[in-house]
C-alpha positions as CSV (number, residue, x, y, z in Angstrom):
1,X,-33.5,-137.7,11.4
2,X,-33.4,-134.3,10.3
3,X,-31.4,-133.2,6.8
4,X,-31.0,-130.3,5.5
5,X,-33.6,-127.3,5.2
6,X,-33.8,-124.2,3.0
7,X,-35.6,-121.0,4.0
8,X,-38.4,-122.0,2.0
9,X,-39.6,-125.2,3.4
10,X,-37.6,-128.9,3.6
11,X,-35.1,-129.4,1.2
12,X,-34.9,-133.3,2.0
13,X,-37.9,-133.6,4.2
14,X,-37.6,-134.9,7.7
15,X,-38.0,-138.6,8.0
16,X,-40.5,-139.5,11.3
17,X,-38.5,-142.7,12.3
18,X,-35.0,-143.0,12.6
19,X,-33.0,-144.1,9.6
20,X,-30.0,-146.0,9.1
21,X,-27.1,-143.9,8.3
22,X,-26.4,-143.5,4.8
23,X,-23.5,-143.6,3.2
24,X,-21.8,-140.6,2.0
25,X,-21.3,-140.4,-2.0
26,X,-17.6,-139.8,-2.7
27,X,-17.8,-141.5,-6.4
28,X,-17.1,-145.0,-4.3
29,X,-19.8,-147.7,-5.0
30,X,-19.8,-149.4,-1.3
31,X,-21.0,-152.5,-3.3
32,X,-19.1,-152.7,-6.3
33,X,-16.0,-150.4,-5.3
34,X,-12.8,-152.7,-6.1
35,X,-11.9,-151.5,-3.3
36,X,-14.2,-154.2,-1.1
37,X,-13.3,-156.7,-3.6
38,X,-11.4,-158.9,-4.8
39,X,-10.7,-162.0,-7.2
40,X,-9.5,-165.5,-6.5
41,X,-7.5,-167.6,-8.9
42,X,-10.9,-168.7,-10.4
43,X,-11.7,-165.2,-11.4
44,X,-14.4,-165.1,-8.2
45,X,-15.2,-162.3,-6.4
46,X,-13.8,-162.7,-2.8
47,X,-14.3,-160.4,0.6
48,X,-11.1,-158.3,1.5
49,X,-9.8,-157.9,4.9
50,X,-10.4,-154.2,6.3
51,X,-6.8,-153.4,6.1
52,X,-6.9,-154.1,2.5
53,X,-10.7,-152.3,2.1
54,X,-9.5,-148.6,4.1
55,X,-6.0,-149.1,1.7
56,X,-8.2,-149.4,-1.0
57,X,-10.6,-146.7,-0.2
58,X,-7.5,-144.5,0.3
59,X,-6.1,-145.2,-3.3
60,X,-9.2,-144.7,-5.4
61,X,-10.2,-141.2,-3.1
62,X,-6.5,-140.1,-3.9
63,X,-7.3,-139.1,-7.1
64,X,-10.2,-137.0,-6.4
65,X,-7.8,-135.0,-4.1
66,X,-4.9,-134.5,-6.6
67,X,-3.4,-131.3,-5.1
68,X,-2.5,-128.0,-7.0
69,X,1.0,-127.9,-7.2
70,X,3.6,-125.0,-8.5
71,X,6.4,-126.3,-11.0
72,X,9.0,-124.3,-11.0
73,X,11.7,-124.6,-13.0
74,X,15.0,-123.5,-11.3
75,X,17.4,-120.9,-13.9
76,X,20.9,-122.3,-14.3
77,X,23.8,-120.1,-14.2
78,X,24.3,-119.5,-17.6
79,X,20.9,-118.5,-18.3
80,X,21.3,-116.1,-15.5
81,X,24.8,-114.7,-16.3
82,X,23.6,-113.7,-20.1
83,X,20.0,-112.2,-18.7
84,X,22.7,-109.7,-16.5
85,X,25.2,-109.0,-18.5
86,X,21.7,-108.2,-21.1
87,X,21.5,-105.0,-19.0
88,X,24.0,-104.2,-17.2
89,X,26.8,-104.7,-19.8
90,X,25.7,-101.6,-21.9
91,X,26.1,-99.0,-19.1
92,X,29.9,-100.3,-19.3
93,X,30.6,-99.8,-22.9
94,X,29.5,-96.7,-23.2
95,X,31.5,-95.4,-20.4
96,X,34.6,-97.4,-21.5
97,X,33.5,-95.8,-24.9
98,X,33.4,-92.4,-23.7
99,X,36.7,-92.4,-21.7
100,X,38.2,-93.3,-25.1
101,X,36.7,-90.4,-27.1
102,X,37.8,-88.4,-24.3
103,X,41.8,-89.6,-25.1
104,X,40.5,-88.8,-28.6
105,X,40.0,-85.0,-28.0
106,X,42.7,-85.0,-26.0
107,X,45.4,-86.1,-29.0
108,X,43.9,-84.0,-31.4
109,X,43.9,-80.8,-29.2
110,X,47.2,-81.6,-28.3
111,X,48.0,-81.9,-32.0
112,X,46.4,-78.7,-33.0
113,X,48.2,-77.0,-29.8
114,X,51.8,-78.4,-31.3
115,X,50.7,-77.1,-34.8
116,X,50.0,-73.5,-33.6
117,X,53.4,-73.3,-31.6
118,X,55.3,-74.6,-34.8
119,X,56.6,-77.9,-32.3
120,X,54.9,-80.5,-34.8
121,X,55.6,-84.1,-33.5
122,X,58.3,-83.1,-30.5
123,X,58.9,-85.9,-28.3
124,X,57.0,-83.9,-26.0
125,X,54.1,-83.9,-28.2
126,X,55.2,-87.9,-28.3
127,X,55.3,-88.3,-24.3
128,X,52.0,-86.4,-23.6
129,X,50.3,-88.2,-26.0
130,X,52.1,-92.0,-24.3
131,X,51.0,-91.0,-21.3
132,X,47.3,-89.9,-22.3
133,X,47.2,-93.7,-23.7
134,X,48.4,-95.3,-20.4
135,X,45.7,-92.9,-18.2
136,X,43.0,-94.2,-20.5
137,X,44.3,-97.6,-20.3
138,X,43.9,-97.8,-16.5
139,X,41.0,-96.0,-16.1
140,X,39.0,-98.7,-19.0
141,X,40.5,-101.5,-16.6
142,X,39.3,-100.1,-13.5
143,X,35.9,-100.0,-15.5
144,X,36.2,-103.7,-16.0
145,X,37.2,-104.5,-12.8
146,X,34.2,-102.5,-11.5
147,X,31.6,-105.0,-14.2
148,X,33.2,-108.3,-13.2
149,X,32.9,-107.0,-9.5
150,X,28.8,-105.9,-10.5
151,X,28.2,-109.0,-12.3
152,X,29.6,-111.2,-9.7
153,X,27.6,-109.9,-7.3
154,X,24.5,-109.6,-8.9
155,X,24.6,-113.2,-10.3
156,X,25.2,-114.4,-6.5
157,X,22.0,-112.7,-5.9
158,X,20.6,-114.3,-8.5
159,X,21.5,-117.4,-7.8
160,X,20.6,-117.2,-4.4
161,X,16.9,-115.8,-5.0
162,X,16.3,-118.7,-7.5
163,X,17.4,-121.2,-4.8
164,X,15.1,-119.8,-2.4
165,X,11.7,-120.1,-5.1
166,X,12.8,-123.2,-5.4
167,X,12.6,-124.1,-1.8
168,X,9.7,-122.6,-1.6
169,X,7.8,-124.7,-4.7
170,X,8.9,-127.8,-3.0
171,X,7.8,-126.7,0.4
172,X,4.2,-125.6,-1.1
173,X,4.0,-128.8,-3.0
174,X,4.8,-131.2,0.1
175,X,2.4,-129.2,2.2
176,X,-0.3,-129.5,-0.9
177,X,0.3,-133.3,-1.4
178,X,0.4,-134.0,2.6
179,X,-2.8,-132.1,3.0
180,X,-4.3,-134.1,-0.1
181,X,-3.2,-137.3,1.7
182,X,-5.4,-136.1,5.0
183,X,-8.2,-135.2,2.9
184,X,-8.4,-138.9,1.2
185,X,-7.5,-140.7,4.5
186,X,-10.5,-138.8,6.3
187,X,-12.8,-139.6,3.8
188,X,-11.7,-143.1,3.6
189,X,-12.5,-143.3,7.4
190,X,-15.7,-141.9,6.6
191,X,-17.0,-144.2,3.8
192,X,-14.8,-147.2,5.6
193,X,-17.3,-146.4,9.0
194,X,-20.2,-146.4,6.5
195,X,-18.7,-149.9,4.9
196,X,-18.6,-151.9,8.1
197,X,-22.4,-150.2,9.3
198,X,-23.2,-151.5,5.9
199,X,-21.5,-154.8,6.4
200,X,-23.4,-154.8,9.5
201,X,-26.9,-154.6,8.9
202,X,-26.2,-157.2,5.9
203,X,-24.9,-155.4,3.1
204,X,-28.2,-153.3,2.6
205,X,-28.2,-150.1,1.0
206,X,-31.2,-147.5,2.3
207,X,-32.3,-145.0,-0.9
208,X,-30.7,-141.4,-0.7
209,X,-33.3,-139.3,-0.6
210,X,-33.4,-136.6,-3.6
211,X,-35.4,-133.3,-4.2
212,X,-35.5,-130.7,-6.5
213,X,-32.8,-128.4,-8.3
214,X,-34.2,-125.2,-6.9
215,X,-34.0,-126.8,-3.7
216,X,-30.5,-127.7,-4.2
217,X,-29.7,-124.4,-4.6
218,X,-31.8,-122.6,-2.1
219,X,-29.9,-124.9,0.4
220,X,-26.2,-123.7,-0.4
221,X,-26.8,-120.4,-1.1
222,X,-28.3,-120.1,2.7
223,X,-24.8,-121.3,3.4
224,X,-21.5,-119.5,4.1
225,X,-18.4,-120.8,1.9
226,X,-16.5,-122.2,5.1
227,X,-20.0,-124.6,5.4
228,X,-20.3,-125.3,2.2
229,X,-16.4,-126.6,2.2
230,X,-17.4,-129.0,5.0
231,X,-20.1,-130.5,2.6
232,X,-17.9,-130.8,-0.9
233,X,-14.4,-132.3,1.3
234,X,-16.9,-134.6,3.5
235,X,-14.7,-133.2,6.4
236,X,-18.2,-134.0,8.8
237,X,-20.2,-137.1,8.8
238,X,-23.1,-134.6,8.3
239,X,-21.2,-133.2,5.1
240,X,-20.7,-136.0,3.5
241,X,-24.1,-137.0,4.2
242,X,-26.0,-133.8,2.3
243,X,-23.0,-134.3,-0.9
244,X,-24.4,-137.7,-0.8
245,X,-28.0,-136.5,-1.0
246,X,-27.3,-133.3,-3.2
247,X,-25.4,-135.7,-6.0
248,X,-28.6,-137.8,-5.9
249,X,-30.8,-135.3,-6.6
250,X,-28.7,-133.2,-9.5
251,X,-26.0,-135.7,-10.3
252,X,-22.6,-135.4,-10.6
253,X,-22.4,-133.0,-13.3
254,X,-25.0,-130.8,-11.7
255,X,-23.5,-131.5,-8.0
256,X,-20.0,-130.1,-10.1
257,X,-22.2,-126.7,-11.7
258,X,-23.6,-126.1,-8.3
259,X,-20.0,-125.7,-6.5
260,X,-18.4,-123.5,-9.3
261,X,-21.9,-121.0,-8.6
262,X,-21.6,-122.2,-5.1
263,X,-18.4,-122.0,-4.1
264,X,-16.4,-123.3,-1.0
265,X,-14.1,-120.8,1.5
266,X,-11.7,-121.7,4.6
């Protein structure tokens, strides 16, 4: 069976008669995983059931699929109120503050008029200047009415376009933990059909081939990202059999280098 080549030659050689399959590397000993074993009350080692070995598998390959998830955290009406009124509040003021220096002009002009004419403080002097106090009086409350009416509906908004990121984190994060699931039950069903072979032929294990670390890298870098993906996630039997092959030959901290310079793509 034929691996994987490079442009310069065979990365992992081609083997002249057939081989058993091997199983792919996913960090899951197929010998010693806890995940084929377990203990009796005697503290010895037992064989599980194959419900109890795919479970198993599942669990442990769970964590090496931990999804990326967004945490939001959701703004609570108060903390929204007091970041609006922050900026909108000013614009108010200083037109409540201006209508008020305007009623201050007003009295003093009137004042100065009165003065001039010799009328000093007539009650007509008295009445304009009432009535110049109620004008300014209704126009600041229509001013206010006009905030509460701005704030209102701006904190709705608010309100609304926080609901909505939040709807959208949890959406994201089911999606991401959902996918993760899929990813750990396939290659559960990968190293689970690699188990029973295994189980098969009499709990054997064939040697993983290895080659050099400039073959390594000759080989991905010939590939595109979406092929390299199918190689890193095991999402083929073939991809999980060149990780298996590549982690032999560099290790796991060298198979981890070689996908941050080699990296996956959809």
């Amino acid at each position: 069976m034929t691996l994987f080549q490079s442009r310069g030659g065979t990365l992992i050689g081609r083997q002249s008669t057939p081989r058993r399959t091997q199983a792919p590397d996913l960090g899951v000993d197929l010998r010693n995983s806890t995940a084929f074993q377990k203990r009796s009350a005697g503290g010895r080692r037992t064989g599980r059931s194959d419900a109890d070995v795919f479970r198993g598998l599942v669990e442990q390959l769970s964590g090496a699929y931990k999804p990326e998830t967004i945490a939001y955290r959701r703004r609570e009406k108060d903390e929204l109120l007091s970041e609006i009124s922050a900026w909108l509040r000013p614009a108010y003021d200083a037109a409540i503050a201006e209508r008020e220096n305007a009623t201050s002009r007003y009295r003093a002009e009137l004042d100065a008029d009165a003065i001039a004419r010799g009328m000093g403080s007539s009650s007509y002097v008295t009445d304009m200047k009432h009535r110049q106090l109620l004008a300014e009086a209704n126009d600041v409350g229509a001013l206010e009415s006009d905030y509460a009416a701005a704030l209102a509906k701006q904190l709705s908004d608010a309100l609304e376009t926080e609901r909505e990121r939040a709807y959208e984190a949890d959406v994201f994060n089911a999606n991401a933990e959902n996918e993760a699931r899929q990813k750990a039950y396939d290659a559960a069903l990968t190293l689970f059909a690699a188990y029973k072979a295994d189980r098969r032929r009499g709990g054997g294990r064939s040697k993983v081939k290895t080659t050099s670390a400039a073959n390594c890298e000759a080989f991905l870098s010939g590939l595109s990202p979406r092929e390299r993906g199918a190689i890193y996630n095991c999402s083929t039997s073939m991809g999980a059999a060149y990780r298996s092959e590549l982690i032999a030959s560099v290790g796991e901290s060298g198979f981890a280098a070689l996908k941050r310079k080699y990296p996956a793509g959809r």
